[in-house]
C-alpha positions, 0 to 999 in steps of 0.5 A: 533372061532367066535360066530353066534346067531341063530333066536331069539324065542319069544313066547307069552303068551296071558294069560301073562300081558305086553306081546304084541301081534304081530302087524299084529295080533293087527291090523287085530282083532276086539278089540284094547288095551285102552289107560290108559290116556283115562279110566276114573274111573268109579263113582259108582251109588248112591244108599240110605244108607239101600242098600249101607248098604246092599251092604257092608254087602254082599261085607264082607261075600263074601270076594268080595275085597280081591277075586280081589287082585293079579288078572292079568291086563288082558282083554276078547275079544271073540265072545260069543257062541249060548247059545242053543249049551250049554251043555245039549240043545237039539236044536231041543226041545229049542227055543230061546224066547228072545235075547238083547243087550244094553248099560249099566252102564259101558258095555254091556249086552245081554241076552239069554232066551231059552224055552222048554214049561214051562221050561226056562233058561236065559243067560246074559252076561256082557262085559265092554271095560273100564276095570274090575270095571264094571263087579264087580259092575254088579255082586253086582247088580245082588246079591242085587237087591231085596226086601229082608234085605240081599242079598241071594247069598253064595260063591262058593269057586270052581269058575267059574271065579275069584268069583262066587256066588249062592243060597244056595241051593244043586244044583246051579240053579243061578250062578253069576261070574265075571272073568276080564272084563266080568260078567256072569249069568246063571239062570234055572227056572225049566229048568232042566238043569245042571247049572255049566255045562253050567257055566264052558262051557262059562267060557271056552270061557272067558278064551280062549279069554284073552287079555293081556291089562287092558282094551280093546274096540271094533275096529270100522270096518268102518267109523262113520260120520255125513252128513251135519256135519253144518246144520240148525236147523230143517235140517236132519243130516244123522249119520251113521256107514258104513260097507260095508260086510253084514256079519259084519254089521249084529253084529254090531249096535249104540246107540246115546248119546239122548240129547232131549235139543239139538236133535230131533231123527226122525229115528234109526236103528241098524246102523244109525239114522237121527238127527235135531239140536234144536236150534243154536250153536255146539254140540258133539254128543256122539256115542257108537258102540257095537259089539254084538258078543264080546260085546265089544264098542267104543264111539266116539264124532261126532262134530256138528255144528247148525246154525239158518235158513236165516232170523232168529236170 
């Protein structure tokens, strides 16, 4: 009697590192895996012996290295929620007052301010593309930058994410937590509102959205180019990121690497801007794309070429 094998099932896990998703799937999302050759480590900001002091001392009463070990290589790439759908906001009594988003050491950060008259609550959200170092060192920041000896934030044992911090306080009206390559804080000041409910309904959305990668970056959705890529000095150099569905153009926006020596930047909007070189010879200039919905980003290196004027050297 012969033995015939049946379909073979593979199931994936999305939570479970090493597990690759399917490649139709991979190739129609707005994120791809980062290549490990291309992360560079990232360099941690200088700071001044009393705040590294400061830093070490708060790292230690947190247990913050070893909350980090065993923690899965894995990734968050999800289009982050409307924070007036939160728990406990009424949208016909919020109003969003405030809401950005821009480039900063090692990711991306937005923030969200609602307002109820004098009421108000802040949202931000941090998201790094070139793995989780960055969203631990964001947590640090936001803890310790302040006036006082030692920062004021405590350990919440229960969470969210894989550390969370707090004010000592009965009730938490500030959370800061990390989970994988994202970083979180939700602050109330004098909001009323209930703090962790809110914390573990974005936490929800984190963790609906792991990747099984290290790292994972924004997928371009269109091409990025420089018109002339070989101008002369003073010429205008058209740089942009072509999309042709208004709906995606209307999340996405680039931030120019600003390199006053080299470039004169005459124009920008969310999608574009337009360039002159300074003075003869080639350049890179470094372009970062930001998808204000997963808040995930990709450089890329626009190759320039400046030449002088006719008639002069």
């Amino acid at each position: 009697m012969g033995w015939r094998l049946g379909p073979l099932l593979l199931l994936c896990l999305p939570a479970l590192a090493g597990c690759a998703e399917p490649a139709a799937e991979r190739a129609s999302a707005p994120f791809e895996p980062v290549p490990a050759e291309t992360v560079s480590p990232r360099q941690p900001q200088s700071t001044s012996p009393m705040d590294s002091a400061k830093i070490d001392r708060f790292k230690q009463r947190i247990g913050f290295d070893a909350a980090f070990v065993g923690e899965p290589a894995e990734s968050v790439a999800v289009a982050w929620p409307d924070p007036r759908m939160a728990p406990g906001i009424d949208l016909a009594q919020w109003s969003l007052a405030g809401d950005t988003t821009y480039p900063t050491s090692g990711g991306v950060l937005r923030e969200w301010v609602l307002r109820q008259g004098p009421r108000q609550l802040s949202i931000a959200v941090f998201v790094s593309s070139v793995g989780a170092e960055p969203a631990r060192q964001f947590l640090l920041a936001r803890a310790t930058e302040n006036m006082l000896v030692d920062a004021p934030y405590v350990r919440l044992p229960d969470g969210p994410g894989t550390l969370a911090v707090t004010l000592p306080e009965p009730v938490p009206t500030d959370l800061i937590w990390v989970f994988r390559n994202v970083a979180i804080q939700v602050r109330d000041d004098d909001a009323g509102v209930d703090v962790p409910a809110i914390a573990r309904w974005l936490q929800g959305t984190a963790e609906r959205g792991i990747k099984p990668y290290p790292s994972v970056r924004a997928r371009l959705p269109g091409p990025l180019a420089a018109t002339p890529a070989r101008a002369v000095v003073g010429e205008p150099i058209a740089v942009r990121l072509r999309i042709d569905d208004p709906v995606v153009a209307s999340r996405w926006m680039i931030r120019l690497d600003d390199d006053r020596q080299a470039i004169n930047v005459s124009a920008l909007d969310r999608l574009g801007a337009t360039i002159e070189g300074l003075a003869p010879g080639r350049l890179v200039l470094g372009v970062l794309a930001i998808d204000s919905s997963t808040l995930l980003s990709v450089r890329r290196d626009v190759p320039l070429e400046i030449t002088a004027a006719a008639g002069r050297p």
